[in-house]
C-alpha positions in Angstrom: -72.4 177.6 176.0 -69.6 175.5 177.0 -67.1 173.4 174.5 -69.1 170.4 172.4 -67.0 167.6 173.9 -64.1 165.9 172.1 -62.5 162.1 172.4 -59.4 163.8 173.8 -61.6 164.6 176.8 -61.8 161.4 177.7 -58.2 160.4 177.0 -58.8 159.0 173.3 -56.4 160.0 170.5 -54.9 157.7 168.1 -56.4 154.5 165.7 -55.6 151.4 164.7 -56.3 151.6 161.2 -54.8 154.7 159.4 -57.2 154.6 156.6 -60.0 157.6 156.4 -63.0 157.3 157.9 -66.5 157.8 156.5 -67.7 159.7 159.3 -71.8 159.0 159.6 -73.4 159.1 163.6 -74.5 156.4 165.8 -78.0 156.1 167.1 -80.1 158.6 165.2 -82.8 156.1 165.8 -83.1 154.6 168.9 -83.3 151.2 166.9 -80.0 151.7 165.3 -78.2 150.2 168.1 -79.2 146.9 169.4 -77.5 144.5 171.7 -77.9 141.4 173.5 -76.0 139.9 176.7 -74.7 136.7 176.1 -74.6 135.5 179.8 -72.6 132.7 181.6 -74.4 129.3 182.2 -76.6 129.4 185.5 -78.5 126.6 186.5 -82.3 127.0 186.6 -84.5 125.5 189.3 -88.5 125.7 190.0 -88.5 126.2 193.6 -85.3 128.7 193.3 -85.3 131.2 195.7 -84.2 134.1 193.3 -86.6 135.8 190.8 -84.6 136.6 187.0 -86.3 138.4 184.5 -85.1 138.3 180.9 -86.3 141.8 179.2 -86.2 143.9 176.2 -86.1 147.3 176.7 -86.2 150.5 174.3 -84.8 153.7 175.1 -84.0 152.5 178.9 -80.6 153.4 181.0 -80.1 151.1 183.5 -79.4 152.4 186.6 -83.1 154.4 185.6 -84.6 150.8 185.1 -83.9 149.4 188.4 -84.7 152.4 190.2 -88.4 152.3 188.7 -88.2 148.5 188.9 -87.5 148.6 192.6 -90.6 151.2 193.0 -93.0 148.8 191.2 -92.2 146.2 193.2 -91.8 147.8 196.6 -88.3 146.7 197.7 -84.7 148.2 198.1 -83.0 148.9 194.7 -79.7 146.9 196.0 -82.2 143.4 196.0 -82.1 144.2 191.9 -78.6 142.6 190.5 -77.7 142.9 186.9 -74.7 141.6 184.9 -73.8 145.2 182.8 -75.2 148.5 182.1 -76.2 149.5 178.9 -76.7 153.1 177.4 -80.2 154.5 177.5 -80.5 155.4 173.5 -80.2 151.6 172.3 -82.7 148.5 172.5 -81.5 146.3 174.6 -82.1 142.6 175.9 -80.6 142.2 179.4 -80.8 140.1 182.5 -82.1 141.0 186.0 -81.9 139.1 189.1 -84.0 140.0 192.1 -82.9 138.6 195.6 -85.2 136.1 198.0 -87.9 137.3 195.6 -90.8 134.5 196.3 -93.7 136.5 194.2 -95.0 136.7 191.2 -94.5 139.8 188.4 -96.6 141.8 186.6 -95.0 144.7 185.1 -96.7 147.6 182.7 -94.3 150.1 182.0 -94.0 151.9 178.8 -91.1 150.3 176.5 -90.3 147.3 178.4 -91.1 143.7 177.4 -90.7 140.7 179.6 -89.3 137.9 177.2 -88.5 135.2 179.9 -89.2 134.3 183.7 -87.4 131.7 185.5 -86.4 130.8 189.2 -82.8 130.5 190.1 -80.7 129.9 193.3 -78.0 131.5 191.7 -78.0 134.9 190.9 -75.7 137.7 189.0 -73.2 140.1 189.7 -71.5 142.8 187.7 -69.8 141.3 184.8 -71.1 138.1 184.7 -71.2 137.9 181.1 -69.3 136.2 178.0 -69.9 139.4 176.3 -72.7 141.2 174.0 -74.3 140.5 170.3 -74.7 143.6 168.4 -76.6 144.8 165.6 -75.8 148.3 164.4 -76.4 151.0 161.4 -74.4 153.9 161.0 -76.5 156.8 159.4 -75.2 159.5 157.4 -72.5 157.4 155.7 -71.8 155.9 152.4 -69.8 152.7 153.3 -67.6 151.9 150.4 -64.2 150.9 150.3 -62.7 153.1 153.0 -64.5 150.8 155.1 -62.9 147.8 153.6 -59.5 149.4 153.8 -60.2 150.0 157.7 -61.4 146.1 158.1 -58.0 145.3 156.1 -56.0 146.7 158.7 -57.9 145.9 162.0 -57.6 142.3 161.2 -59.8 141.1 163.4 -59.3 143.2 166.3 -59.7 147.0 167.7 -58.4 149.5 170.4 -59.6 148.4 173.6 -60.8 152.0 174.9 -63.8 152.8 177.3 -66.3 154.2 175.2 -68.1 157.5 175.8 -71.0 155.5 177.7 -68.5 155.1 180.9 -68.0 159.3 180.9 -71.4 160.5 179.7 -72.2 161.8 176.0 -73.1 165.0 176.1 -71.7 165.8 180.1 -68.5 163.4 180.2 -67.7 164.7 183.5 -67.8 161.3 185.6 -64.2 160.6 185.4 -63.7 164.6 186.7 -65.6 163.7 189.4 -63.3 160.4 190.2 -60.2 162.3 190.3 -61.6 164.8 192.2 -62.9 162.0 194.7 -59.1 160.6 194.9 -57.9 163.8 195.6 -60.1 164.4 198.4 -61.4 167.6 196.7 -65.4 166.6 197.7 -66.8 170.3 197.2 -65.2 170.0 193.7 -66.4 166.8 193.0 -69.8 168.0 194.2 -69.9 171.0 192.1 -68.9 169.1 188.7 -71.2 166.1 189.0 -74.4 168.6 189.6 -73.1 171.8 187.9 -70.9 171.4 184.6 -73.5 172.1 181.9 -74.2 170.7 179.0 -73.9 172.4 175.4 -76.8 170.4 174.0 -79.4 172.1 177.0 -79.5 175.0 178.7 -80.2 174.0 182.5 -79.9 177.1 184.3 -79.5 175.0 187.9 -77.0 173.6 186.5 -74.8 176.9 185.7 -76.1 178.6 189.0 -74.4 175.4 191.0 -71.4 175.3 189.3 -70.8 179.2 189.8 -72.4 179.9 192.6 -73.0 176.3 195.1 -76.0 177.8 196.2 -78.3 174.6 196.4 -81.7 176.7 197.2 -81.2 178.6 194.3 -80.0 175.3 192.2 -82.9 173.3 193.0 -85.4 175.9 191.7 -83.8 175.9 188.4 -82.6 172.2 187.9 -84.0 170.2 185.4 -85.1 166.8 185.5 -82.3 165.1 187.4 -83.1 162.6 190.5 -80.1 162.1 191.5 -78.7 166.0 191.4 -82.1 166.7 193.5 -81.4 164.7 195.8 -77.6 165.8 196.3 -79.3 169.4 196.3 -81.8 168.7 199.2 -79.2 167.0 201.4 -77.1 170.4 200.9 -79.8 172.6 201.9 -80.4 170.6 205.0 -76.5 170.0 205.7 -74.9 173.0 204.3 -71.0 172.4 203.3 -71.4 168.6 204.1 -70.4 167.7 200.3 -68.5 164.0 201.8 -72.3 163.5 202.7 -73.9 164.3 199.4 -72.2 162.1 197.7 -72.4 159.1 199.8 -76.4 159.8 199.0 -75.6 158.6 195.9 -76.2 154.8 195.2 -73.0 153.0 195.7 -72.4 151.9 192.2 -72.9 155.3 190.5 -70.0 156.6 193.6 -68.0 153.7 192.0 -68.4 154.2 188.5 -66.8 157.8 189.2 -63.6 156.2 190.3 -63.9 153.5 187.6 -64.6 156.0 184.7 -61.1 157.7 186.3 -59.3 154.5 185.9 -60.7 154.2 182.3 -59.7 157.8 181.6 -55.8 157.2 182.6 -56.4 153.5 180.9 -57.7 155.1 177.8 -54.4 157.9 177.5 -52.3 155.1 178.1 -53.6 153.2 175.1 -53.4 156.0 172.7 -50.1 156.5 173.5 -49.2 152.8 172.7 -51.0 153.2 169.6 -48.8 156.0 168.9 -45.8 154.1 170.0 -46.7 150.7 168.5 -48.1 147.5 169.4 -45.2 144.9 168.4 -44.2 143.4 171.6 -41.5 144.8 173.5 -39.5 143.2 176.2 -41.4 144.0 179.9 -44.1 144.4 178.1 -47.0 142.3 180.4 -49.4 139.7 178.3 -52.7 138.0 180.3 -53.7 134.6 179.8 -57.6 133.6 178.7 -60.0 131.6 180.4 -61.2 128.4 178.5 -64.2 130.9 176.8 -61.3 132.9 175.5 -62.0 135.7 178.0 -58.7 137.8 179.2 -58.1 136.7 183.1 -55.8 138.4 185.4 -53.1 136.2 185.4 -50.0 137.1 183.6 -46.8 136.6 181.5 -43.8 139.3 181.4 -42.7 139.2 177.8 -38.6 139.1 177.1 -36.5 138.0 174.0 -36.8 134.4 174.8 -40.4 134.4 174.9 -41.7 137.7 172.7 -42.3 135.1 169.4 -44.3 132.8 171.0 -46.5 134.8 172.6 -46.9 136.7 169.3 -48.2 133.8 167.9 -50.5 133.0 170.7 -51.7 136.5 170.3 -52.8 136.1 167.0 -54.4 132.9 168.4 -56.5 135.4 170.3 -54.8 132.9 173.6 -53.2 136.1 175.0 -53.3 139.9 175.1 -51.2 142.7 175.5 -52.2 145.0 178.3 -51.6 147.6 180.3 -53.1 148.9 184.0 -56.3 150.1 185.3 -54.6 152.0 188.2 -55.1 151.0 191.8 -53.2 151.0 195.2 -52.1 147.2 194.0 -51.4 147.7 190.9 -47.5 146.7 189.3 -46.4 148.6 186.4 -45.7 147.2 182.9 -41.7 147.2 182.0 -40.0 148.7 179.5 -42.1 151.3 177.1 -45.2 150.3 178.5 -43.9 151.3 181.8 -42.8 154.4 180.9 -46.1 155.5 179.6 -47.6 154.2 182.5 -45.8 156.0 184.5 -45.4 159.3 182.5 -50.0 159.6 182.6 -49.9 158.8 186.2 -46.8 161.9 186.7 -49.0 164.2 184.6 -52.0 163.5 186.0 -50.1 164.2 189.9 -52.1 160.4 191.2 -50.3 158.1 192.8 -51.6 154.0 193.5 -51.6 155.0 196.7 -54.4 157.3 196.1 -56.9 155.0 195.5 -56.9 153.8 199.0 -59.5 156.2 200.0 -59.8 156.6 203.6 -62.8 158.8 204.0 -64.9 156.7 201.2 -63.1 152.9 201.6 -65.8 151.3 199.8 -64.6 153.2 196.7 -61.0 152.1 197.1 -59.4 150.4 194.2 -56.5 147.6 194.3 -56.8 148.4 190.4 -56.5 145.5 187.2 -55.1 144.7 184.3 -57.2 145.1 180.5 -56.4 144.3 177.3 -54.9 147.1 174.8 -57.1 145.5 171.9 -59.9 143.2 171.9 -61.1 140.9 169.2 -64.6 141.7 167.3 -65.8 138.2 166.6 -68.8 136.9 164.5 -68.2 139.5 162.1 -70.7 140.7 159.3 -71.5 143.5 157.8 -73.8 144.9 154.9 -73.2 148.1 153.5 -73.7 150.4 156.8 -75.4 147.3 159.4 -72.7 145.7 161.5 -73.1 142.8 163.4 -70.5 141.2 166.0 -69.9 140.1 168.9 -67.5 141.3 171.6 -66.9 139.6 174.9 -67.7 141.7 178.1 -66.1 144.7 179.3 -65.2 145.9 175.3 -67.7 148.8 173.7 -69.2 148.6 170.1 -68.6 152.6 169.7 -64.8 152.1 170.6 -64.5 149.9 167.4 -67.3 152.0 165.5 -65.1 154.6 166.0 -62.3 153.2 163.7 -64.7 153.0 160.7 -65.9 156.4 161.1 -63.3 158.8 163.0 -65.4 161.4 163.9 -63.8 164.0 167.3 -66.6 164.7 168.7 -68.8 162.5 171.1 -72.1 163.3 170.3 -71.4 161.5 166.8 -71.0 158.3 169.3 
């Protein structure tokens, strides 16, 4: 059996708060975790030519949803557009939009409610949110004051990290499979995403890949995984083709290897500025908000003229500090932050340049800027329910995570 995964695994190290945790697990009932997307305005219209669907669902991932979606209703998976993907062991309320979809719908499928229907000639694309409402209960915790003490010293914000969902609880092998993408190493890649087991199942498919790459022999023994199947059957009929197996993937699961890799070197680099401290230092680089108080990609450099009021405007929550998302565009921070920017990239032997992927270029990355912290607005709490709101791109577990500083993932 292998290792149980750790944060450090996916580049996560240091807190905020330096007060003790109460330790406690996320989602030991599926309705422990709830959340809502809060999406940008759209204008409806009768006659619109696109079909959205508001719907709860329980115990759903998403890239699962639409794949079953698209089957009901006999079209390609890529007509099916969503705003954000949530984790499978949650309830969820999230919006779907389905391309030139002139029909009426009638789903039946086990866990999934339709709450609204509407016509649009708009439609969404990936991040087009403000952000998501969540309700949560952490089991297996007292919550006294060591919660209190934590809330004390957040102050209103938390650690920006990529949660586990972006790596994958139990396997968190999707950034392995990034890097190995970048590095042109497809056979590896290959043999990670279908083989690295799991020490909460035993799949022997699994282990025979991963030792052996024999796909035959794999797909005899594989569990219940569509997407590893499929990888498998393309190997049997084009032996040592691995580029190709991959690209049988859909698109935005090829992406979200490279992305999870970008959120891996993103989520050292944050620990190590926790470490370091997050007073503002000259070169450090501060974005600008968008009138819904959402971090845009535009940009101030921060030097002894300016560093006190931009601290103020931070507090403000009218600027953040941040740091890179690596990509072949990409400028380095000055000063500390640049040093630690450029120390992960050193260690990890990737280059910007890198991410320019010649033999996949619709996985190439120009690479971003993200906020270090992230503000938790609309606040409550009651004993061990949360509730709060956190604009898009930030994960609940990330500041769950300073309240109950557990290692391990599967706690997450």
């Amino acid at each position: 059996m292998c290792r149980v995964p750790e944060e450090k695994d996916i580049g996560i190290f240091s807190f905020l708060s330096k007060s003790p945790g109460v330790g406690g697990k996320l989602r030991k009932r599926v309705e422990d975790f709830f959340v809502e997307e809060i999406p940008k305005s759209f204008p409806k219209k009768s006659r619109g030519k696109n079909l959205w669907l508001k719907i709860k669902l329980r115990n759903w991932e998403t890239n699962r949803f639409i794949k079953i979606l698209s089957r009901n209703l006999g079209i390609s998976r890529n007509r099916i557009k969503f705003a954000g993907t949530k984790d499978k062991r949650a309830i969820t309320i999230q919006y779907f939009c389905i391309l030139n979809y002139p029909w009426e719908i009638n789903l039946n499928l086990k866990d999934v409610e339709i709450l609204e229907i509407f016509r649009s000639d708009a439609c969404l694309d990936l991040g087009d949110l403000l952000g998501n409402k969540f309700r949560i209960v952490l089991s297996d915790a007292i919550c006294d004051e060591r919660i209190r003490n934590v809330e004390e010293e957040l102050n209103g914000f938390f650690p920006n990290f990529f949660g586990v969902q972006r790596f994958g609880a139990s396997r968190p092998i999707t950034h392995i499979v990034g890097k190995f993408i970048l590095l042109g190493e497809f056979e590896e890649a290959v043999r990670y995403y279908i083989g690295y087991p799991s020490p909460f199942e035993h799949d022997e498919g699994r282990r025979i890949f991963f030792d052996t790459l024999d796909a035959r022999e794999a797909l005899k023994n594989i569990g219940k995984a569509d997407y590893e199947r499929a990888m498998l059957n393309y190997l049997i009929l084009h032996p040592g083709d691995y580029a190709g197996a991959l690209k049988s993937l859909p698109n935005n699961l090829l992406l979200l290897f490279i992305h999870a890799y970008q959120a891996y070197l993103f989520n050292i680099m944050v620990s190590r500025r926790l470490e370091y401290g997050i007073e503002l230092e000259d070169g450090d680089v501060v974005m600008k908000v968008d009138q819904n108080g959402l971090p845009i990609q535009e940009f101030v450099s921060v030097n002894s003229f300016n560093r006190n009021t931009i601290q103020k405007r931070i507090l403000e929550r009218k600027a953040y500090l941040s740091t890179i998302l690596p990509g072949y565009k990409i400028e380095f921070s000055g000063g500390i932050q640049g040093e630690i920017e450029r120390d992960v990239m050193e260690e990890e032997g990737i280059t910007p340049e890198m991410f320019r992927i010649k033999e996949m270029r619709e996985l190439s990355s120009k690479g971003r800027r993200r906020n270090i912290l992230s503000p938790i607005v609309d606040y409550k709490r009651s004993e061990c329910l949360f509730e709060f709101f956190l604009y898009r791109g930030s994960y609940a577990t990330s500041l769950m995570r300073e309240f109950m500083k557990q290692k391990e993932l599967h706690f997450y």
